[in-house]
N, CA and C atoms as a LAMMPS dump frame, in Angstrom:
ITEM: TIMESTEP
0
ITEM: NUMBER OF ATOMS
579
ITEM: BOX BOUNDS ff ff ff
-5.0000000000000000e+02 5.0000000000000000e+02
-5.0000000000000000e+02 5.0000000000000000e+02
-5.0000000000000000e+02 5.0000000000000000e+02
ITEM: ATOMS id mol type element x y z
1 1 1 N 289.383 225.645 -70.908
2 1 2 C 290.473 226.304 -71.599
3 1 3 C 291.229 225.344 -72.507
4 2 1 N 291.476 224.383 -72.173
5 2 2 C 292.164 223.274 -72.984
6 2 3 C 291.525 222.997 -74.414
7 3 1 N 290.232 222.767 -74.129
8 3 2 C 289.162 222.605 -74.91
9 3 3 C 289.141 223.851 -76.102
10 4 1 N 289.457 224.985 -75.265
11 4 2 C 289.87 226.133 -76.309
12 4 3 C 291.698 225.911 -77.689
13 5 1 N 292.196 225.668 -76.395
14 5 2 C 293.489 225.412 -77.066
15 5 3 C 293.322 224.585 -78.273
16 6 1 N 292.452 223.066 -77.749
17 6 2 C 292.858 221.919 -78.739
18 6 3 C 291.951 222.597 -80.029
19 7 1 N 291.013 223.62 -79.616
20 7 2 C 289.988 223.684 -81.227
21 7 3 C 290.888 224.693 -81.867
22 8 1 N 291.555 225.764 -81.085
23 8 2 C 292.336 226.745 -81.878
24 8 3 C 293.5 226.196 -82.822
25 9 1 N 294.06 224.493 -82.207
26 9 2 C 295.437 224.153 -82.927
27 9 3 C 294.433 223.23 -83.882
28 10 1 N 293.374 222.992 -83.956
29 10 2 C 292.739 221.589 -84.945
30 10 3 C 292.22 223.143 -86.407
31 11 1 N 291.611 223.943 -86.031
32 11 2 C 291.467 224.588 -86.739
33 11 3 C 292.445 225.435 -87.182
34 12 1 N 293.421 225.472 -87.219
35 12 2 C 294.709 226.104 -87.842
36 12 3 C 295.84 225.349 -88.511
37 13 1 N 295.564 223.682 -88.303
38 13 2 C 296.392 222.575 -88.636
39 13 3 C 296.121 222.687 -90.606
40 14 1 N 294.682 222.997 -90.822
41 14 2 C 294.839 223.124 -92.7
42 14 3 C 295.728 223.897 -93.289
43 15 1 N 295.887 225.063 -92.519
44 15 2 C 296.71 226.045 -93.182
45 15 3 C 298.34 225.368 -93.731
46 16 1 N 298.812 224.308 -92.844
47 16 2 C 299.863 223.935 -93.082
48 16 3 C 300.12 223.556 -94.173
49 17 1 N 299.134 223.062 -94.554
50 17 2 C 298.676 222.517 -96.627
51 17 3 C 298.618 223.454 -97.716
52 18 1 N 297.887 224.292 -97.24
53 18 2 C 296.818 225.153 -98.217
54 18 3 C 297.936 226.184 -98.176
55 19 1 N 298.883 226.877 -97.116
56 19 2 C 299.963 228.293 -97.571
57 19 3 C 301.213 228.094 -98.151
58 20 1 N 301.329 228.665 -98.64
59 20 2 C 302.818 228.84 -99.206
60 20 3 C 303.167 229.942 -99.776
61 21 1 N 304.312 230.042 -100.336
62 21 2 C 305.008 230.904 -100.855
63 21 3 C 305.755 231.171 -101.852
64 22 1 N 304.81 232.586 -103.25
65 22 2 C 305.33 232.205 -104.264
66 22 3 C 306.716 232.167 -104.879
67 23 1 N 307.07 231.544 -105.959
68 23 2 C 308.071 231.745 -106.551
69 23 3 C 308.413 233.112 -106.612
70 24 1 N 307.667 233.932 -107.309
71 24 2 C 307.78 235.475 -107.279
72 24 3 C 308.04 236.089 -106.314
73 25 1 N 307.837 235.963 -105.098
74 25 2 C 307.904 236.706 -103.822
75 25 3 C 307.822 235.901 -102.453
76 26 1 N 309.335 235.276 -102.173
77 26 2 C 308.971 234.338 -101.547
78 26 3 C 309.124 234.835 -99.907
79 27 1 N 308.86 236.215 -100.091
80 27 2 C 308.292 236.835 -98.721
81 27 3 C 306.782 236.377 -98.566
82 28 1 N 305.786 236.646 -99.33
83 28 2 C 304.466 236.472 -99.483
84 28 3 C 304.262 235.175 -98.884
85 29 1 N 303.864 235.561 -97.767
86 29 2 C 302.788 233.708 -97.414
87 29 3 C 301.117 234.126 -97.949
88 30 1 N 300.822 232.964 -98.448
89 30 2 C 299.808 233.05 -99.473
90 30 3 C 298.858 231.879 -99.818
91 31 1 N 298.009 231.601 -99.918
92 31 2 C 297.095 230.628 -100.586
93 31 3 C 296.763 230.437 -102.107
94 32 1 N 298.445 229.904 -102.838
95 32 2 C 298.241 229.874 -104.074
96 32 3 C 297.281 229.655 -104.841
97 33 1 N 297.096 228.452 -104.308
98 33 2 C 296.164 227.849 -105.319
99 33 3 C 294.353 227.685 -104.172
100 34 1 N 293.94 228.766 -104.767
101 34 2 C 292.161 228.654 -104.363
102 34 3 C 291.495 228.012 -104.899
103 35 1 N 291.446 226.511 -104.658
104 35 2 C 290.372 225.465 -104.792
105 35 3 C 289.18 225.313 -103.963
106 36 1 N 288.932 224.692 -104.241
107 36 2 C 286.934 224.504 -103.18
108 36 3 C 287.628 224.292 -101.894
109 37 1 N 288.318 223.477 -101.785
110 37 2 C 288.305 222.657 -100.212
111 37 3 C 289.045 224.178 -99.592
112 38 1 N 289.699 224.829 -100.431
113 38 2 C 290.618 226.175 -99.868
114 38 3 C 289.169 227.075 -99
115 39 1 N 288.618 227.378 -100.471
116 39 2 C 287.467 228.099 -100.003
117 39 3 C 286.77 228.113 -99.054
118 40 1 N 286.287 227.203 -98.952
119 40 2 C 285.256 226.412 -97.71
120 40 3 C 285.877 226.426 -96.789
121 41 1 N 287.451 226.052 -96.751
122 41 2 C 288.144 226.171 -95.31
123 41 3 C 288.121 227.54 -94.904
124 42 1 N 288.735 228.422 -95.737
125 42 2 C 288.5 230.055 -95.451
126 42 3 C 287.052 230.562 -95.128
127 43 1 N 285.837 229.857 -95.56
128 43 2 C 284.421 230.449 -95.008
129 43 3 C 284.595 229.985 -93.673
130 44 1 N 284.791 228.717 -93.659
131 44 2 C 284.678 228.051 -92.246
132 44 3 C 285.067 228.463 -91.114
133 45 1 N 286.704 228.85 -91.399
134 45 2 C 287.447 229.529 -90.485
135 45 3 C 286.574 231.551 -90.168
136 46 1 N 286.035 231.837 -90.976
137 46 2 C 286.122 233.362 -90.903
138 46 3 C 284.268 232.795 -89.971
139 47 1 N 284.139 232.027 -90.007
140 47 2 C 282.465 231.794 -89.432
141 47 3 C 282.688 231.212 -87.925
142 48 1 N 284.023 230.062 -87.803
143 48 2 C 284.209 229.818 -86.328
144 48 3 C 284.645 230.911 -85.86
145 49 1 N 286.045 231.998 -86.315
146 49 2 C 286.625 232.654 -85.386
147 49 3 C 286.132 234.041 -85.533
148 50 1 N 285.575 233.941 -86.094
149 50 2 C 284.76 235.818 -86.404
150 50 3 C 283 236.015 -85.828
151 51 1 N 282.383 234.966 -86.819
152 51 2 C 280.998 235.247 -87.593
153 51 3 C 280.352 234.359 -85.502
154 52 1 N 280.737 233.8 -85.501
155 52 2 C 279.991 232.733 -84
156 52 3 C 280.975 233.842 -82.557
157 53 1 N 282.118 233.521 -82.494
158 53 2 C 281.785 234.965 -81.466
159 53 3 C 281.71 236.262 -81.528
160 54 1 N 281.705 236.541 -82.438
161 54 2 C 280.912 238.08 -82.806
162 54 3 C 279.442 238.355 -82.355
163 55 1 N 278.965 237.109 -82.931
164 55 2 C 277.335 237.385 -81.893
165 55 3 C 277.04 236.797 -81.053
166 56 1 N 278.254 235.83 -80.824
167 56 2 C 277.926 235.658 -79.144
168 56 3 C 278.171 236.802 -77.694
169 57 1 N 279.124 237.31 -78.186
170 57 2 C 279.716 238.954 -77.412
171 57 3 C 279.019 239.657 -77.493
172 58 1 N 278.059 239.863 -79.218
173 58 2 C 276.804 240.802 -78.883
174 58 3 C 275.845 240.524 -78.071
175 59 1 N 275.481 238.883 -78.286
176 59 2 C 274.19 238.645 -77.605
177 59 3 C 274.599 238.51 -76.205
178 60 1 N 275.641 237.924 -75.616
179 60 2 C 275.852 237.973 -74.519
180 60 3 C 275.911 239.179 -73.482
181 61 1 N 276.701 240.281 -73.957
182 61 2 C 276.904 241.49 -74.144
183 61 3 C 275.371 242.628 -73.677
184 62 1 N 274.726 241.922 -74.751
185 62 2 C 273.489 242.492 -75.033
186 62 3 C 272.499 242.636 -73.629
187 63 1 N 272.846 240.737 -73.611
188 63 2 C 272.085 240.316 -72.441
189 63 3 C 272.214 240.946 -70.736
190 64 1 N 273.436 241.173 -70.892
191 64 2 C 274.043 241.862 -69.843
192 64 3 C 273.65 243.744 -69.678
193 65 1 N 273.313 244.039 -70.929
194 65 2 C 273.176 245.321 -70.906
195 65 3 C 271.849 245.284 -70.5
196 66 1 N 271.047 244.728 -70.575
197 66 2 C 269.349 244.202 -70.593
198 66 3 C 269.114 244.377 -69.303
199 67 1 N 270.131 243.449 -69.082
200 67 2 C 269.597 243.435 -67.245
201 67 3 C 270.05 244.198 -66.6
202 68 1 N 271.355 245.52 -67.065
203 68 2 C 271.634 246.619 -66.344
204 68 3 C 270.126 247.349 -66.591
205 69 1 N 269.84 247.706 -67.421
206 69 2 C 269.252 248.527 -67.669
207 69 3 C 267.867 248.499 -66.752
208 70 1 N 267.392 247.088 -66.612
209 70 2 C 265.934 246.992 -66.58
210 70 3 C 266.1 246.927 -64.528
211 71 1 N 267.527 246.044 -64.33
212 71 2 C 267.574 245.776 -62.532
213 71 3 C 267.703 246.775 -61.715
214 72 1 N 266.666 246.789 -60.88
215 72 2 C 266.436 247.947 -59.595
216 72 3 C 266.446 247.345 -58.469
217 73 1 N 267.99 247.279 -57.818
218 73 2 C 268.638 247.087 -56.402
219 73 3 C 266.992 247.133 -55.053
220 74 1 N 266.826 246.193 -54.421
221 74 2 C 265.617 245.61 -53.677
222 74 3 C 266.083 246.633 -52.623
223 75 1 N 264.83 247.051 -51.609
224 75 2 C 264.839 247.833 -50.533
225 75 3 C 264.83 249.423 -51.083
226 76 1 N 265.218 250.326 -49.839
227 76 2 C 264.942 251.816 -50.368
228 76 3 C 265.96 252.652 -50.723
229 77 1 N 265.55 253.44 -51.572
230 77 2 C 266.688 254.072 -52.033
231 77 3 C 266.719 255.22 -51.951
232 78 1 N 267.692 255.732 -51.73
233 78 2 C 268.025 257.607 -51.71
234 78 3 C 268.63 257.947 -52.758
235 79 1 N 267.918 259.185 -52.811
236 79 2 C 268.279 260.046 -54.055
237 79 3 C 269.664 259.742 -54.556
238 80 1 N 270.592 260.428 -53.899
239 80 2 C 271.731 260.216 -54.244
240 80 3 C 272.375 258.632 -54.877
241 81 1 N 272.131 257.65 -53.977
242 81 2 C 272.583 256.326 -54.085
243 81 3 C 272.117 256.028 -55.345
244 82 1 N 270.492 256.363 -55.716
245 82 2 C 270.009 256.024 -56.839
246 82 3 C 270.504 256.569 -58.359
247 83 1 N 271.193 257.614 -58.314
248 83 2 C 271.742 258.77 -59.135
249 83 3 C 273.546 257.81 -59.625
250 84 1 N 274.017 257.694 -58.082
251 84 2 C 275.013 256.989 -58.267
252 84 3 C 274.867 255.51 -59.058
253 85 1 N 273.862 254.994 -58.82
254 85 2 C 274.03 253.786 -59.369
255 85 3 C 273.69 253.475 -61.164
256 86 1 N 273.048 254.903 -61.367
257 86 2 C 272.675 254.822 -62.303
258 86 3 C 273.325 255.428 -63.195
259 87 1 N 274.323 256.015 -63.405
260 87 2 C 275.289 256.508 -63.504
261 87 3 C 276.935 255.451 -63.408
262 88 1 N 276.762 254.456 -62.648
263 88 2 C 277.525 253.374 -62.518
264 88 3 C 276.873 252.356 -63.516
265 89 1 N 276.003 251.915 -64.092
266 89 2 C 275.146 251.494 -65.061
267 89 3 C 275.658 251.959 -65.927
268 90 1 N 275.363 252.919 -66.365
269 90 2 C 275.736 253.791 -67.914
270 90 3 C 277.534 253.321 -67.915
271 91 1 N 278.183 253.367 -66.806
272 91 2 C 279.659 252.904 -67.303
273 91 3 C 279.871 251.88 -67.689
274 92 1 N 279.181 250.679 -66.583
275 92 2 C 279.383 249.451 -67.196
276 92 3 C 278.937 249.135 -68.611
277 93 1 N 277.636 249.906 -68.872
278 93 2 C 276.981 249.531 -70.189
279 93 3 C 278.002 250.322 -71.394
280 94 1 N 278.329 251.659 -71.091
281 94 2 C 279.274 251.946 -72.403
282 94 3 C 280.719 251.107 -72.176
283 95 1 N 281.264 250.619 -70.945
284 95 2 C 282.713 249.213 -71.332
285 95 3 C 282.162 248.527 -72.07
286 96 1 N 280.8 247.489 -72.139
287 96 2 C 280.483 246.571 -72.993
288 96 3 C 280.752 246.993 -74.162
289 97 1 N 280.001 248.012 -74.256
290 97 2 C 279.415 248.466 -75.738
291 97 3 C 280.969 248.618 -76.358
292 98 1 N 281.6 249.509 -75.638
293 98 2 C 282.533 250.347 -76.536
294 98 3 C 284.008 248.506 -76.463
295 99 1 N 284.341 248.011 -75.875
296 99 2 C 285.156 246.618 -76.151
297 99 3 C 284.676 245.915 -76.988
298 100 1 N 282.775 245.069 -77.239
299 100 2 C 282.792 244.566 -78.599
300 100 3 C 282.699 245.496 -79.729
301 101 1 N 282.428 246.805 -79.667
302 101 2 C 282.581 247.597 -80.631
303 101 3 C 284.301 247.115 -81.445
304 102 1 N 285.169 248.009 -80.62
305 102 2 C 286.141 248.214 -80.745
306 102 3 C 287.104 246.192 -81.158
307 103 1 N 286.654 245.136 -80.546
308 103 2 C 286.849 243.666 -81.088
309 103 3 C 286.39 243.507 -82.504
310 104 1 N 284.841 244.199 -82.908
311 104 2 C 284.266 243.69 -83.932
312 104 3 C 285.055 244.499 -85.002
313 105 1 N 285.326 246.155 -84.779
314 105 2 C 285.918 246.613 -85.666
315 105 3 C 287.483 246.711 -86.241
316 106 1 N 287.954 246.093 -85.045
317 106 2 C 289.513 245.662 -85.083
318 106 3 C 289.315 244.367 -86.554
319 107 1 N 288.617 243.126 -86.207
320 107 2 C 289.008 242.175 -86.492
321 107 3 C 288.142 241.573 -88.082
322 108 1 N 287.14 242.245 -87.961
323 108 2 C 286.165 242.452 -89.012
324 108 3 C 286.721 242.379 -90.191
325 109 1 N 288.038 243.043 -90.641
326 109 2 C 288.223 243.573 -92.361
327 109 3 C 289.322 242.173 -92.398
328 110 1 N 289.836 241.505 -91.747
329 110 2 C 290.58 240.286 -92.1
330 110 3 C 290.012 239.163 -92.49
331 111 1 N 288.475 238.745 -91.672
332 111 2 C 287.805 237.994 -91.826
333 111 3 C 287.167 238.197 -92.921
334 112 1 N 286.728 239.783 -93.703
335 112 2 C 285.983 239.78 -94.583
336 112 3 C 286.813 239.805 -95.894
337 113 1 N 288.572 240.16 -95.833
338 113 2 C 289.526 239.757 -96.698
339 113 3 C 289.147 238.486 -97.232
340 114 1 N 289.502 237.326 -95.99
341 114 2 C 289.868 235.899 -96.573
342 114 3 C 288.113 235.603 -97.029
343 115 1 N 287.007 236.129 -96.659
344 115 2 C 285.639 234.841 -97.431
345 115 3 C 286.149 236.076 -98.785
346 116 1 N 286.496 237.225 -99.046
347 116 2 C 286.778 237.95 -100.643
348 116 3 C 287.405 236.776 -101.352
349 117 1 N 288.682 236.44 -101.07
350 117 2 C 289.633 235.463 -101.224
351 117 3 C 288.59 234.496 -101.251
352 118 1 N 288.262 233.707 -100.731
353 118 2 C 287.626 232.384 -101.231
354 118 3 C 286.942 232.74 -101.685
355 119 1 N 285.758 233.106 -102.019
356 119 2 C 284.707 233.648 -102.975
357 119 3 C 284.945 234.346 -104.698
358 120 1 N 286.333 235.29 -104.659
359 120 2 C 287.202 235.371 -105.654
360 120 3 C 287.499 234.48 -106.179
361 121 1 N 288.218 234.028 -105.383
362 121 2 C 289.256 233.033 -105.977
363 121 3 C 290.702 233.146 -106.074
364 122 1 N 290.623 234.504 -105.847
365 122 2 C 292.294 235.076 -105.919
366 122 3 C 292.658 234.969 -104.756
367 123 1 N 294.366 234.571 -105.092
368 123 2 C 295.434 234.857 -103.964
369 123 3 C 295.635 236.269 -103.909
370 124 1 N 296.623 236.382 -102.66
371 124 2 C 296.801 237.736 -102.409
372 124 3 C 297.458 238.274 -103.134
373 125 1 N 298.72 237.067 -104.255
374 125 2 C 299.272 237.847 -104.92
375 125 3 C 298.359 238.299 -106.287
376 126 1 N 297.408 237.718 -106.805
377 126 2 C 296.729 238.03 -107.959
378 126 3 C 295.79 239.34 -107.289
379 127 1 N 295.24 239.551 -105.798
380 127 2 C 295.432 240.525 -105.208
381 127 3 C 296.305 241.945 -105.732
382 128 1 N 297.21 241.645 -105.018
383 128 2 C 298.335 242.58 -105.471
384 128 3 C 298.462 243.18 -106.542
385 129 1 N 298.509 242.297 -107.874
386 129 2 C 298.45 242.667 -108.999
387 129 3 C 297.214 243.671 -109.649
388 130 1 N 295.91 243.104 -109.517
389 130 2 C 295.111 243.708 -109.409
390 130 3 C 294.952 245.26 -108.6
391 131 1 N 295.026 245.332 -107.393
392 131 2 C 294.788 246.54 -107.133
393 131 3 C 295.79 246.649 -105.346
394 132 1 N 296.167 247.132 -105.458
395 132 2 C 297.736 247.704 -104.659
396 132 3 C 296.549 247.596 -103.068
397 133 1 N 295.707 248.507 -103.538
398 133 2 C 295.067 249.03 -102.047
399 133 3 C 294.584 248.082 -101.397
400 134 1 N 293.552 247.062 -102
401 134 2 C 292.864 246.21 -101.555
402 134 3 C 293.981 245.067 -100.624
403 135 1 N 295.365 244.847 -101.403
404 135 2 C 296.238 244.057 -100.817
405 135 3 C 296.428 244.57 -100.074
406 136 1 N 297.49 245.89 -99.889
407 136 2 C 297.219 246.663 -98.397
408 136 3 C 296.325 246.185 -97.199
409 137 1 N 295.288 246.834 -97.714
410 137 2 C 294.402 246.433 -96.804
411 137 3 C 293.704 244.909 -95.959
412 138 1 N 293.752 244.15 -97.019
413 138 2 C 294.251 242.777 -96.475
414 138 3 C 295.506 242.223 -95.837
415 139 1 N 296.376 242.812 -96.378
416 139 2 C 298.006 242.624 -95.377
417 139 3 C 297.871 243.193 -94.183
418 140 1 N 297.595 244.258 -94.215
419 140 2 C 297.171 245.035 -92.721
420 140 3 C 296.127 244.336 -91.654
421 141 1 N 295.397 244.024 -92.603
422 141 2 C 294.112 243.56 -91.71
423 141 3 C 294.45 242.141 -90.947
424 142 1 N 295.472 241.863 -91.878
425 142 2 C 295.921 239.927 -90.706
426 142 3 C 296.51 240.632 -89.57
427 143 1 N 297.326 241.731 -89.663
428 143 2 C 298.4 242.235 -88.451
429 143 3 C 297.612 242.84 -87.253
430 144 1 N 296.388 243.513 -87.832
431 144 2 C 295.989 244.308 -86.769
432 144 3 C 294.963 243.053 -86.049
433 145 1 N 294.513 242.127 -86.903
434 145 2 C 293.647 240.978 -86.118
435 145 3 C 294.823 239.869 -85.119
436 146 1 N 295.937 239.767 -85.775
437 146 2 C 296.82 239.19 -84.985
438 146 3 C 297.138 239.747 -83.668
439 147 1 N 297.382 241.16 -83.79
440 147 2 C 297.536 242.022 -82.431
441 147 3 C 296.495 241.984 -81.163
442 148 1 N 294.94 241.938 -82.082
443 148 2 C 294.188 241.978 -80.858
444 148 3 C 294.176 241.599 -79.44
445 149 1 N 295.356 240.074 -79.784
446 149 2 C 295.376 239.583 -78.255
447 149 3 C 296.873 240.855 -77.325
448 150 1 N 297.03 241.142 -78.228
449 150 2 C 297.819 242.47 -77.569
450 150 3 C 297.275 243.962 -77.051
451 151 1 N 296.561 243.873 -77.677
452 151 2 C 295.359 244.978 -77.71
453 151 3 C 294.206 245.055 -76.76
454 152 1 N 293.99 243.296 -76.693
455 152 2 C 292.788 243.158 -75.548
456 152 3 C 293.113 243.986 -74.351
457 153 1 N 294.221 244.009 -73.716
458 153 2 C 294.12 244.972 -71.855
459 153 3 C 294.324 246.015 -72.126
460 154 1 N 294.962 246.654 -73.654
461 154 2 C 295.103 247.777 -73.531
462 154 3 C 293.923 248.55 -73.553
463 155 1 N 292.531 247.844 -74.324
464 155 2 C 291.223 248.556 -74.381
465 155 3 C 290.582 248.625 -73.182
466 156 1 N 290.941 247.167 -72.372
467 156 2 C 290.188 247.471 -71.096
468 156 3 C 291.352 248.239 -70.469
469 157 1 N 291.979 248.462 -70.306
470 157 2 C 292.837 249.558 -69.637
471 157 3 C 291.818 251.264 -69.822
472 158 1 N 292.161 251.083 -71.216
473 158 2 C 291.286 252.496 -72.057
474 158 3 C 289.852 252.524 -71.84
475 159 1 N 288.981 251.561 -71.401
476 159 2 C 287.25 251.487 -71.222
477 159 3 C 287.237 251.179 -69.668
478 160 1 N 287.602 250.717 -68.822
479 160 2 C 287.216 250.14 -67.988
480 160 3 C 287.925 250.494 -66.54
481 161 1 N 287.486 251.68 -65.856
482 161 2 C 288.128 252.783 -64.576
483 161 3 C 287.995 251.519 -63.45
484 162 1 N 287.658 250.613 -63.263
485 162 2 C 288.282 249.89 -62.042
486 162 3 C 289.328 248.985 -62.85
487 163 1 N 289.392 248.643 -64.005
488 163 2 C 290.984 247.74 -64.264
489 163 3 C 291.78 249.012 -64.41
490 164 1 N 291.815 249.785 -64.671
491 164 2 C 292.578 251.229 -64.606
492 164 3 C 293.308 251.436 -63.371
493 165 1 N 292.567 251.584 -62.296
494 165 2 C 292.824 251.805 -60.725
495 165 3 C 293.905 250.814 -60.484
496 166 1 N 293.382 249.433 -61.162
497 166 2 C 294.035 248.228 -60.55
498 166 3 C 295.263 248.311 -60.938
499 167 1 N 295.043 248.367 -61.978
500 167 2 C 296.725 248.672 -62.861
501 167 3 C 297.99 249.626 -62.212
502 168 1 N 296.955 251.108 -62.051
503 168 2 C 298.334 251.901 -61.253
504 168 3 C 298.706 251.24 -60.16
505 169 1 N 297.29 250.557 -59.145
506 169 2 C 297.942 250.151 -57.85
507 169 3 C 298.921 248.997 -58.262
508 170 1 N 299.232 248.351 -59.094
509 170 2 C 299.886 246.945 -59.504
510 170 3 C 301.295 247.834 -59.546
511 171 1 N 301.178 248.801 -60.792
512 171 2 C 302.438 249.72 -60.863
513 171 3 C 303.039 250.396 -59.619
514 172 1 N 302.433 250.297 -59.087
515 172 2 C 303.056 251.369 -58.199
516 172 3 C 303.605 250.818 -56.837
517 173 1 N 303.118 249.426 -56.997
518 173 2 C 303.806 248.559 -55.708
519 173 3 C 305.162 247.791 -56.558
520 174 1 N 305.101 247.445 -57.514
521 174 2 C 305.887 246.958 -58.875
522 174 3 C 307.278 247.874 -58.357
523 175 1 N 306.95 249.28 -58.723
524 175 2 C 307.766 250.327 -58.567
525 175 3 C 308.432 250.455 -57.479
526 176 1 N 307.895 250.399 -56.161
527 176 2 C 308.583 250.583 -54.813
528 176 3 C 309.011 249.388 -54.789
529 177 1 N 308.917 248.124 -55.039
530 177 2 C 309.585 246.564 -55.281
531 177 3 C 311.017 246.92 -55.83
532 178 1 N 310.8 247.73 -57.177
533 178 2 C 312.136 247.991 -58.153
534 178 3 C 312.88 249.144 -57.162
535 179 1 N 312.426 249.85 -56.588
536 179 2 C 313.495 250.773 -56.081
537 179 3 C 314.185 250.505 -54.452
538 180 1 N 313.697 249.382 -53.885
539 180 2 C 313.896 248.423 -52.689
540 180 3 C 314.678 247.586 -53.292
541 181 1 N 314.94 246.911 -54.299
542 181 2 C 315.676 246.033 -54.674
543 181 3 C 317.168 247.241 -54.987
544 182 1 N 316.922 248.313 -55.474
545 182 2 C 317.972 249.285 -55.947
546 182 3 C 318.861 249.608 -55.131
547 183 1 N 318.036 250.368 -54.101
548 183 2 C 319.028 250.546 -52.695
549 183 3 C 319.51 249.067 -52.086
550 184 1 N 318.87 248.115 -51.727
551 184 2 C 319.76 247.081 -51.054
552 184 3 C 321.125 246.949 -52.185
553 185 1 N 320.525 246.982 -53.674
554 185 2 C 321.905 246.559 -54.106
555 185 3 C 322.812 247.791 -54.33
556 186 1 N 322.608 248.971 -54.178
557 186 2 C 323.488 249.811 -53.644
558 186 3 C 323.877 249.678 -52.292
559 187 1 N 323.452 249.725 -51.656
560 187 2 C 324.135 249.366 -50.021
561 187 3 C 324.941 248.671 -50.256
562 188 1 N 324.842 247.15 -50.804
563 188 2 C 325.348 246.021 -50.614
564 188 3 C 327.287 246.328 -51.48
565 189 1 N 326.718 247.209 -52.912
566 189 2 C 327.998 247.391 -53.508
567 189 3 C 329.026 248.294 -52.792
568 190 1 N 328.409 249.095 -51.456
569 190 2 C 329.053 250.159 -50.5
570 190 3 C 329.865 249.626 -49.863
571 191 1 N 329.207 248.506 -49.245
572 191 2 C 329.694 247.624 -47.777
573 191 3 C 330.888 246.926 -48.854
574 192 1 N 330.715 246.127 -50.021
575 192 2 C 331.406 245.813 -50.565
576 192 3 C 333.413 246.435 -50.807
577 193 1 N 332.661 247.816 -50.937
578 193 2 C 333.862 248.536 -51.549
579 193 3 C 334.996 249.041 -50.065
């Protein structure tokens, strides 16, 4: 994990150079000036944090679906058990499917913004100028890729019926915690008065 941390802060340390904010709009954080070293940093970045685990989640992903599909539990089986399990298969295999789905298509149009941007050449504000929508859609697309780490439990919340279960049971002891703490401190303000 560390190892994660230190590559996430070494690869985000260029930006400190390369953004700013124009005279014109000094809301806009922006990559004025698109030079080579800009460029290349923007391929680079959209290839470490997009393009390499994107198909590692597939292939990994993949790999995992492979061996649902193909593994048949040793000893004998009854109808039923066999029905059940296979059927427990198909869930696990559509959580995979449907979380890197739903990662690749979240995060996809930001990454494919900034290689536009380096490959262009344009900032977002020559962006802007040019065509309203496309900026949109690149402004949007940093927010909704920024969110993902907000987004991540809510999908497995939404794909995945045993973190589901887990969750209400978490809530619901959470809850009798909050309403045990309520009454003692009502009691306590009774005895008080």
């Amino acid at each position: 994990e560390i190892t994660i941390w230190v590559l996430a802060v070494c690869i985000h340390i260029p930006l400190f150079q390369y953004v700013s904010v124009h005279e014109e709009d000094p809301l806009l954080c922006d990559f004025p000036d698109i030079t080579a070293s800009v460029s290349v940093y923007l391929i680079c970045h959209a290839f470490i944090l997009f393009i390499i685990p994107a198909i590692s989640l597939a292939t990994i992903y993949g790999k995992i679906i492979a061996h649902q599909k193909s593994y048949q539990q040793p000893g004998r089986h009854l109808q039923r058990n066999w029905i059940e399990q296979q059927a427990r298969k198909k869930r696990i295999i559509k959580v995979l499917i449907s979380i890197s789905a739903t990662y690749i298509a979240l995060s996809w149009p930001f990454f494919a913004a900034t290689v536009r941007i380096a490959i262009s050449g344009q900032s977002l504000m020559q962006l802007r100028q040019q065509s309203i929508f496309l900026f949109l859609l690149a402004f949007f697309s940093m927010a909704v890729t920024v969110s993902v780490v907000v987004l991540n439990p809510l999908i497995y919340l939404k794909f995945d019926q045993n973190i589901r279960k887990r969750a209400l049971i978490i809530l619901k002891r959470m809850e009798l915690r909050v309403n045990r703490v309520v009454r003692i401190s009502s009691r306590n303000a009774d005895e008080d008065i």
